[in-house]
C-alpha positions in Angstrom: -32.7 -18.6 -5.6 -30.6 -19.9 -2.7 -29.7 -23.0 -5.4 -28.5 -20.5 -7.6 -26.8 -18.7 -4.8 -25.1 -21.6 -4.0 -23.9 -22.3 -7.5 -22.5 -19.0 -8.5 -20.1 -19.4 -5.2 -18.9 -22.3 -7.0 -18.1 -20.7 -9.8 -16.3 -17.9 -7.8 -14.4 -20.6 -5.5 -12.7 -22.2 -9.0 -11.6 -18.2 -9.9 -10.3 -17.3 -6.1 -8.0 -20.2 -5.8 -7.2 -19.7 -9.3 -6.1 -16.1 -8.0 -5.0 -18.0 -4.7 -2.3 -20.0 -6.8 -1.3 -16.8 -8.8 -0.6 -14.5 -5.9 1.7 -17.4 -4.5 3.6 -17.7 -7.7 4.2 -14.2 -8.2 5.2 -13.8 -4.2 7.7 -16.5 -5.4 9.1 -14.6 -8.4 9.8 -11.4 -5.6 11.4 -13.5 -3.3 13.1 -16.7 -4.1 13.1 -17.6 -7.6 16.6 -17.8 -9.4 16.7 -15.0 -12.4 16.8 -17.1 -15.1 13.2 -18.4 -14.1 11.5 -15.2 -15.4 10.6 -16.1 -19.0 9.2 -19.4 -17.6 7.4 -17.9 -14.8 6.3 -15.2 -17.1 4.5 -18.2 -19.5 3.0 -19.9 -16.0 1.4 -16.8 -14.9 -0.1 -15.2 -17.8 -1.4 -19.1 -19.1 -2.7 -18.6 -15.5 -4.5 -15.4 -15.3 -5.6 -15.9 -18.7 -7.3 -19.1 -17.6 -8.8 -16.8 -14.3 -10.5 -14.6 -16.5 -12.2 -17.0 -18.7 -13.2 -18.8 -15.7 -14.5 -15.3 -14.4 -16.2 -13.6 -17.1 -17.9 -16.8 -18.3 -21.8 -16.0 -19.6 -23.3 -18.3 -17.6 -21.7 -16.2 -14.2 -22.7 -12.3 -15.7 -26.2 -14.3 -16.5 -26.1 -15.5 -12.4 -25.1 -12.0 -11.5 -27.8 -10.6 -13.5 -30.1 -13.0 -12.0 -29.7 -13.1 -8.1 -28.5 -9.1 -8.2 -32.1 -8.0 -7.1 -32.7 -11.0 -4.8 -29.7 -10.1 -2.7 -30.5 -6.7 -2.5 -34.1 -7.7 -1.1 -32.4 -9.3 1.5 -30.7 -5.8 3.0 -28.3 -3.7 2.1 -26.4 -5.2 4.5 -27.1 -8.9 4.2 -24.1 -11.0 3.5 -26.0 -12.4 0.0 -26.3 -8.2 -1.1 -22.9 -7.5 -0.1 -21.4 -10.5 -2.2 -23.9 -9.8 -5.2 -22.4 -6.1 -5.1 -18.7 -6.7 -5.3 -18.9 -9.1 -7.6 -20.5 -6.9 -9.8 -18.6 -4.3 -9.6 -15.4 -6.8 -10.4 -17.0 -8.7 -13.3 -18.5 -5.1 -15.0 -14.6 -4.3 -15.4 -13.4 -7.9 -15.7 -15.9 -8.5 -18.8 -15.1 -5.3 -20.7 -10.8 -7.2 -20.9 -10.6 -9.5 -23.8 -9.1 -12.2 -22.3 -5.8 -12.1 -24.9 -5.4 -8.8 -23.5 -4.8 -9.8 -19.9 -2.8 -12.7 -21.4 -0.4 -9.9 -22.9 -0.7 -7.3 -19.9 0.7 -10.2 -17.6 3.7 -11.2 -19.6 4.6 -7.4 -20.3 4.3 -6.8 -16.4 6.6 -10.0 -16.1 9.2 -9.3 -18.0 8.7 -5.4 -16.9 9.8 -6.1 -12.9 12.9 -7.9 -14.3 14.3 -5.4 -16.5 13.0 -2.9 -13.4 15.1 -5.1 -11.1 18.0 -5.2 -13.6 17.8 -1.4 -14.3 18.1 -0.5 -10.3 21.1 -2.8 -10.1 22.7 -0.9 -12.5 21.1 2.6 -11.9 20.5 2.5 -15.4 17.0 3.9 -16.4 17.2 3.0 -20.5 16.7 -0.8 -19.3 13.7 -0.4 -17.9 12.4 2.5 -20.7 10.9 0.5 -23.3 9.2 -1.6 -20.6 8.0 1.8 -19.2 6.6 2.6 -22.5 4.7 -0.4 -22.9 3.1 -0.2 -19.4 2.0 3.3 -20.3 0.6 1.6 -24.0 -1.3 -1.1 -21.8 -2.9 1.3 -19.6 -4.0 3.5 -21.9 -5.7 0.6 -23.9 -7.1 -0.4 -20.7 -8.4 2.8 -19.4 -10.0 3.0 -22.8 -11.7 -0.6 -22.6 -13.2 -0.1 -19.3 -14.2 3.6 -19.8 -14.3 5.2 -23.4 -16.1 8.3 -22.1 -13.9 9.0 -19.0 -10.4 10.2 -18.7 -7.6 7.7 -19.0 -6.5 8.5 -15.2 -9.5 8.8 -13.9 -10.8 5.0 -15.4 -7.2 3.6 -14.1 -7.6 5.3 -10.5 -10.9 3.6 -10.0 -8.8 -0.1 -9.9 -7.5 1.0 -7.0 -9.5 3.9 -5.2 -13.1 3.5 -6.4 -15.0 6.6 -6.6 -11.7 8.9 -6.5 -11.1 11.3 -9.5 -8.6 13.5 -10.7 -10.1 16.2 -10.0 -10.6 15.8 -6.4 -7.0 14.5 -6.1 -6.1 17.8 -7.5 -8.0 19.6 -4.8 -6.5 17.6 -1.8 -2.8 17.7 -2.8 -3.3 22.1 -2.9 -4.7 21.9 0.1 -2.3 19.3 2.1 0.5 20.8 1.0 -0.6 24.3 1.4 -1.1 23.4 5.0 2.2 21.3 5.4 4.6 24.1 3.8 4.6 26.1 6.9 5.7 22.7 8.5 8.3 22.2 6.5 9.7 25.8 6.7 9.7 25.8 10.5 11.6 22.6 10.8 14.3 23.7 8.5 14.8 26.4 10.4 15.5 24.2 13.8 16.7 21.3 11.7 19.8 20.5 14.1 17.7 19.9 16.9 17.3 16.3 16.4 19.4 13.2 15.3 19.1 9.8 13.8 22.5 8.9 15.1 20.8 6.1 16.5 19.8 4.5 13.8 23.3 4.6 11.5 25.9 2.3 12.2 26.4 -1.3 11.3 23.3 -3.7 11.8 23.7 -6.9 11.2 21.2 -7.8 8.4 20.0 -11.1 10.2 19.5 -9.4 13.3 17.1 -7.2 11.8 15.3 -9.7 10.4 14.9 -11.4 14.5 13.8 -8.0 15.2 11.1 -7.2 12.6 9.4 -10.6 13.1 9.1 -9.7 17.3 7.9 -6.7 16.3 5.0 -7.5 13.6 4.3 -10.3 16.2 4.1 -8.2 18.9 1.6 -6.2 16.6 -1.0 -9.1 15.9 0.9 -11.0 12.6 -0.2 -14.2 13.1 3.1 -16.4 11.5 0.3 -19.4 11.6 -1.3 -17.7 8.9 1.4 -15.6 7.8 5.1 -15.5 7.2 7.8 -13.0 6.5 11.0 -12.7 4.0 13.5 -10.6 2.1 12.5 -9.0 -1.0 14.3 -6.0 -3.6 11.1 -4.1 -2.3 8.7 -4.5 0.6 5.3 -5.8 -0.5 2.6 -7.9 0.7 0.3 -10.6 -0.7 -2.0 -13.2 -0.3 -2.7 -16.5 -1.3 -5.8 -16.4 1.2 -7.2 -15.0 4.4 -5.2 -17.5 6.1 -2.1 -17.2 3.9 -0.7 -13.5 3.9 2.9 -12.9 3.1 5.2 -10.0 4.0 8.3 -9.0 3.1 10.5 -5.9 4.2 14.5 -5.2 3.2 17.5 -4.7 5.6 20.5 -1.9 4.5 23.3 -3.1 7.1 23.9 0.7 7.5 20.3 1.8 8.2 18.1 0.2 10.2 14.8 2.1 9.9 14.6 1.0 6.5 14.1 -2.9 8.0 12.0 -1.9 11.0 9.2 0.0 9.5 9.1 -1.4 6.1 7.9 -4.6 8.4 5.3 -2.7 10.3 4.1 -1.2 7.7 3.5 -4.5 5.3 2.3 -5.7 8.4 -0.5 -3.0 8.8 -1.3 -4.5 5.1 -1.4 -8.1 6.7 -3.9 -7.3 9.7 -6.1 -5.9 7.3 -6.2 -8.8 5.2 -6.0 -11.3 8.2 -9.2 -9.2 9.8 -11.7 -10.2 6.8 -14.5 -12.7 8.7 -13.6 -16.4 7.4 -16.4 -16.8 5.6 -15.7 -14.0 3.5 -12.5 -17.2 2.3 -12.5 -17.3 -1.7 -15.5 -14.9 -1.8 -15.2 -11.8 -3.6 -15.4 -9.4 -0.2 -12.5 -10.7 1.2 -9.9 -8.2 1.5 -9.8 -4.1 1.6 -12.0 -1.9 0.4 -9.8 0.1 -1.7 -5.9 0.8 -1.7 -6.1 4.0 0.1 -8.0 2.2 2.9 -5.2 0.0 2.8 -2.9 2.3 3.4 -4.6 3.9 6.0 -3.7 0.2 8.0 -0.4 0.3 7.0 0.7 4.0 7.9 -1.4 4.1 11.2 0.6 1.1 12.7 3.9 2.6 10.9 3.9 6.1 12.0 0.8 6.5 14.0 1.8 3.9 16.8 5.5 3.1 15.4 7.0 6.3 15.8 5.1 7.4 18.9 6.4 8.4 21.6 5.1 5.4 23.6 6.4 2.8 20.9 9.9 3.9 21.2 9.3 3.2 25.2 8.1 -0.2 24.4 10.3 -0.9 21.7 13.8 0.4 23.2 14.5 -3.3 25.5 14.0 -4.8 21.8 16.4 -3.0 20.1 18.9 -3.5 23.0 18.0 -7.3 23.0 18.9 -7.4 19.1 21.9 -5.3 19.0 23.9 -5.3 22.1 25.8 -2.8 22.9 24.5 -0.3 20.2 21.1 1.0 22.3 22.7 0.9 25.9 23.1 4.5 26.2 20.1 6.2 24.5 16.7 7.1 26.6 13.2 6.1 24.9 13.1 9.9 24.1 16.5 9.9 22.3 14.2 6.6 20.6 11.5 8.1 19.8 13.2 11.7 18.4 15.6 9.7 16.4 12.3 7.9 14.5 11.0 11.5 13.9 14.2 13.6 12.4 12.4 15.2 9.8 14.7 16.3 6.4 14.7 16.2 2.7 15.1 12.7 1.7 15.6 10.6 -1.9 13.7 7.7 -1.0 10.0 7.3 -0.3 10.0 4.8 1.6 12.2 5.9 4.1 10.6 9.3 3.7 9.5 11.2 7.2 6.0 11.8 8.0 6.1 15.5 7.1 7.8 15.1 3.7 6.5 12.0 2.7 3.0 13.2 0.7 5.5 15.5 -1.1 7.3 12.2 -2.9 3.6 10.9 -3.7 2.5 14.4 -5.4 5.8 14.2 -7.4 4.8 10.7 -8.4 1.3 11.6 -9.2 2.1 14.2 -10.8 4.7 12.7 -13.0 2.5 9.4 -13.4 -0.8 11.8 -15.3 1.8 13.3 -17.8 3.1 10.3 -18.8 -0.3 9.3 -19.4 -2.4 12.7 -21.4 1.2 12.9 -23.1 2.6 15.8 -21.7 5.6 13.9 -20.6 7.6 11.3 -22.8 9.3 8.4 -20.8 12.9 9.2 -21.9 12.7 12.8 -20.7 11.2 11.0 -17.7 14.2 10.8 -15.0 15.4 14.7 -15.9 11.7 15.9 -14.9 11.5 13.7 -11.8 15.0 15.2 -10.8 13.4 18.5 -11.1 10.3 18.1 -9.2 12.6 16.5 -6.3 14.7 20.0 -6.4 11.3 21.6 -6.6 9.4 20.0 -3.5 12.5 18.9 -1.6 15.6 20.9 -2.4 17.7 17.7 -3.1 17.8 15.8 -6.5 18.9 11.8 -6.7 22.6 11.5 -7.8 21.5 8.4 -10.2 18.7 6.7 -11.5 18.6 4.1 -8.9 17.6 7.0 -6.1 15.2 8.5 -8.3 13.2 7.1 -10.9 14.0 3.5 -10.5 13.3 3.8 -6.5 9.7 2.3 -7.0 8.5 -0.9 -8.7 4.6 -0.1 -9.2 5.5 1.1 -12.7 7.2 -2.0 -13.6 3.6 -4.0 -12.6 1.6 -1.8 -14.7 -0.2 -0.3 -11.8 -0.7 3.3 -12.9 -2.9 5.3 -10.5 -1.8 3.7 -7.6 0.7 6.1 -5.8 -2.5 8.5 -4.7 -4.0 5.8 -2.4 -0.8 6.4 0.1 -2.1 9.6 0.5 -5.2 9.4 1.0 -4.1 6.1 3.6 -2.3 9.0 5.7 -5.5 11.5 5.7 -7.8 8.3 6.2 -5.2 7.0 9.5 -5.4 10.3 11.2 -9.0 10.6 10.9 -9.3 7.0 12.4 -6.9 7.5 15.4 -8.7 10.4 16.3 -11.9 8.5 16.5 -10.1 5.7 18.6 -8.8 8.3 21.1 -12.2 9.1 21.5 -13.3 5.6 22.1 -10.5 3.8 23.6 -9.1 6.9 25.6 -5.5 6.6 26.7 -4.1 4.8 23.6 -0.7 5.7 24.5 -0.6 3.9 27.6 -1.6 1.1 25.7 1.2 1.5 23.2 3.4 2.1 26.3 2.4 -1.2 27.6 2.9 -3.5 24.3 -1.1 -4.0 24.8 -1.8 -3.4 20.6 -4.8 -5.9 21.1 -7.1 -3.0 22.0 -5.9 -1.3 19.0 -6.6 -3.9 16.4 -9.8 -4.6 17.6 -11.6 -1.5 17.0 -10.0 -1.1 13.9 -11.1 -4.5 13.2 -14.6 -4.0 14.3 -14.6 -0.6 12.7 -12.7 -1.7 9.1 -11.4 -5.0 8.7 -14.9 -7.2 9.4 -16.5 -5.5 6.5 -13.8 -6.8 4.2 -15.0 -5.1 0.5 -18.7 -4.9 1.6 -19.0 -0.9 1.2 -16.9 1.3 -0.7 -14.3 3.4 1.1 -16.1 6.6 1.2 -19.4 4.7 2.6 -17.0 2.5 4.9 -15.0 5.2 6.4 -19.0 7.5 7.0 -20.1 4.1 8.7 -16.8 3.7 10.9 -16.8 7.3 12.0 -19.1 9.5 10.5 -17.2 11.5 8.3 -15.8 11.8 4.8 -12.3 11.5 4.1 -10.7 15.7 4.4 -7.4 17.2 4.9 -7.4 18.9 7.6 -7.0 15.8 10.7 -3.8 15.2 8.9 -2.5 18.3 8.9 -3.6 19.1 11.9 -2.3 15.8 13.6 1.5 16.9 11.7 1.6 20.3 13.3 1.0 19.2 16.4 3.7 16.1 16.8 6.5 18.1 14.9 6.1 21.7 16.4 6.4 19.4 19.9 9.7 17.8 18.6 11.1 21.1 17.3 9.8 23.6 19.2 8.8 26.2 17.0 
């Protein structure tokens, strides 16, 4: 069996750096090729993932699979053999159901999709990217009906990303998070002069912010051996292996924030990804365990530690040593409140702590009509105008702040904007459990000693790559299921501190 072992690796080796050469193209197409390359580079990557999933779904591999599946499980549930035997089961299952024309065609639509995306948020002009829109919604719908006739077409497209994760529960945790961050929100509006982001408005040379944001994910554990960081429309990251991850983050001359913790957060992503074991390399448990576990990386070392109080301490010589001049006269508390003002904002992203699951329920909720129906794509912008008045009292002025803010649409990823969600509940829930292990994190963070930090969520998260799901992996790191109420609780606490009510 070992033989065999050994040979359906090989197999899955060819298909990785298959994927390995298609994540680096696509990074390409985000970040430095010229516009005119897009039909071309459409051709390369769908020839390309076409070719992946033959490669993938070949008999001979679902007969291997078949084959060892029992063997590997003999060995322990948590044997590395069992562990491979499982994820690649669960990926061929869904992988097998695709005809591999349909990938072929879901890959050029998602091409040519980001480009009339990009082209539409130049020009703020939604009815660019609308027919594209429509034929992402067509794709997933077909898809969701491939891999799971008998289950609704959310539910079979939110299992890509966040296996286990239904509608229905989804439903259940954005009542209750919001119920419990209303109150929040009501109190802080009430005291909302209290604190300013002055700081943080001004004119930032863009190149400076780059020198910044690459001390800073440094600082945090990026390794730029194994890594590097650029410029993209919007921040993202990818991999072409576990020694290969690429960031990228955005710099608005007139807002700096937007730079700074795009870069911690897609560098949250990267330690993840950088954490897997090395000889998980080309396997099929090398990376997270789901999005919203990803997530959970990415927002802990954005907001958990980067807009802490004892990050803006550690910080505030950085952002004097990058802009000169501009930082002289503010305290590490003027720092840290600035990184905190909590309002009503257009753009996720850039969205505070407290108001930020609200843009993801609007999403979500917008994303599911589109799907059962409810919702066509031209009426589209004029209901996610509404929602925004609904949930945050503001509405986008033009398309480009509203509905073209995002680019998941335009890569066919439908069912992806709950996993930032459930990242947030996930991240308080694990900071809580490193308190209790590490102790005085903050004076760790104070210090610009992350190390500590990464480790146990290394040894907790990362080392297990995709070898449980994230239910199971989160039970096994802390023992306890994902819930609302750390979150909450964790919100309350830092913002009733910062505005004193």
């Amino acid at each position: 069996m070992e033989k065999k072992f050994s040979q359906l690796r090989r197999k899955y080796e060819e298909v990785a750096a298959l994927g390995s050469a298609a994540s680096v193209l696509g990074w390409d197409q985000r970040v430095y090729m010229p516009p005119k390359g897009a039909e071309a580079r459409g051709r390369a990557l769908a020839a390309l993932e076409e070719t992946l999933h033959v490669k993938f779904t070949a008999p001979e591999t679902g007969a291997l699979i078949a084959e060892l599946y029992d063997w590997a499980q003999a060995r322990g549930g948590d044997s590395f053999e069992a562990a491979y035997l499982r994820a690649l089961k669960r990926d061929y299952d869904k992988a097998v159901k695709l005809p591999a024309a349909f990938v072929s065609e879901f890959s050029l639509a998602c091409t040519a999709a980001y480009e009339a995306w990009h082209k539409a948020k130049q020009a703020s002009d939604f009815s660019v990217f609308a027919p594209h829109l429509e034929k992402m919604l067509q794709l997933n719908l077909r898809k969701a009906a491939i891999l799971d006739p008998k289950a609704a077409p959310y539910d079979a497209l939110l299992d890509i990303y966040e296996p286990g994760m239904t509608r229905a529960r989804l439903d259940a945790i954005f009542a209750e998070l919001l119920a419990g961050l209303k109150p929040v929100i009501k109190a802080i509006a009430a005291k909302s002069g209290k604190v300013s982001d002055a700081p943080f408005r001004g004119d930032f040379d863009p190149a400076a912010q780059l020198r910044l944001a690459d001390e800073l994910v440094k600082a945090l554990g990026f390794d730029f051996d194994r890594g590097r960081q650029d410029r993209s429309p919007h921040p993202f990251t990818t991999g072409g292996s576990i020694n290969d991850i690429r960031i990228t983050t955005r710099a608005h001359a007139d807002w700096l924030p937007a730079c700074v913790y795009a870069s911690i957060h897609e560098c949250g992503h990267a330690l993840y990804e950088l954490g897997s074991p090395q000889d998980f390399e080309f396997t099929p448990l090398a990376g997270g365990a789901s999005l919203g576990m990803h997530e959970s990386q990415s927002r802990f070392w954005e907001n958990v530690v980067g807009r802490s109080r004892p990050f803006a301490a550690w910080a505030l010589p950085l952002y004097r040593k990058h802009f000169p001049g501009k930082f002289d006269n503010l305290t590490p508390e003027d720092l840290y409140r600035a990184a905190n003002k909590s309002a009503p904002s257009l753009v996720r992203v850039e969205a505070d702590e407290v108001t930020y699951n609200l843009h993801i329920a609007l999403r979500y909720e917008i994303e599911t009509m589109l799907l059962d129906g409810s919702l066509k794509v031209k009426d589209a912008p004029a209901m996610w105008n509404s929602r925004m008045k609904d949930y945050l009292g503001i509405a986008p002025a033009n398309d480009a702040e509203g509905i073209l803010q995002d680019v998941h649409w335009s890569q066919g990823t439908l069912g992806y904007f709950p996993t930032y969600t459930l990242g947030n509940l996930a991240a308080a829930q694990l900071f809580n459990a490193m308190k209790r292990d590490l102790g005085d994190t903050d004076a760790l963070v104070a210090r610009g000693e992350f190390a500590p930090l990464l480790a146990w969520l290394g040894g907790k998260i990362h080392v297990h790559g995709r070898k449980y799901l994230p239910e199971e992996l989160l039970q096994r790191a802390i023992g306890e299921k994902l819930s609302v109420g750390p979150f909450v609780d964790y919100i309350k606490a830092k913002y009733s501190e910062i505005y004193g009510f």
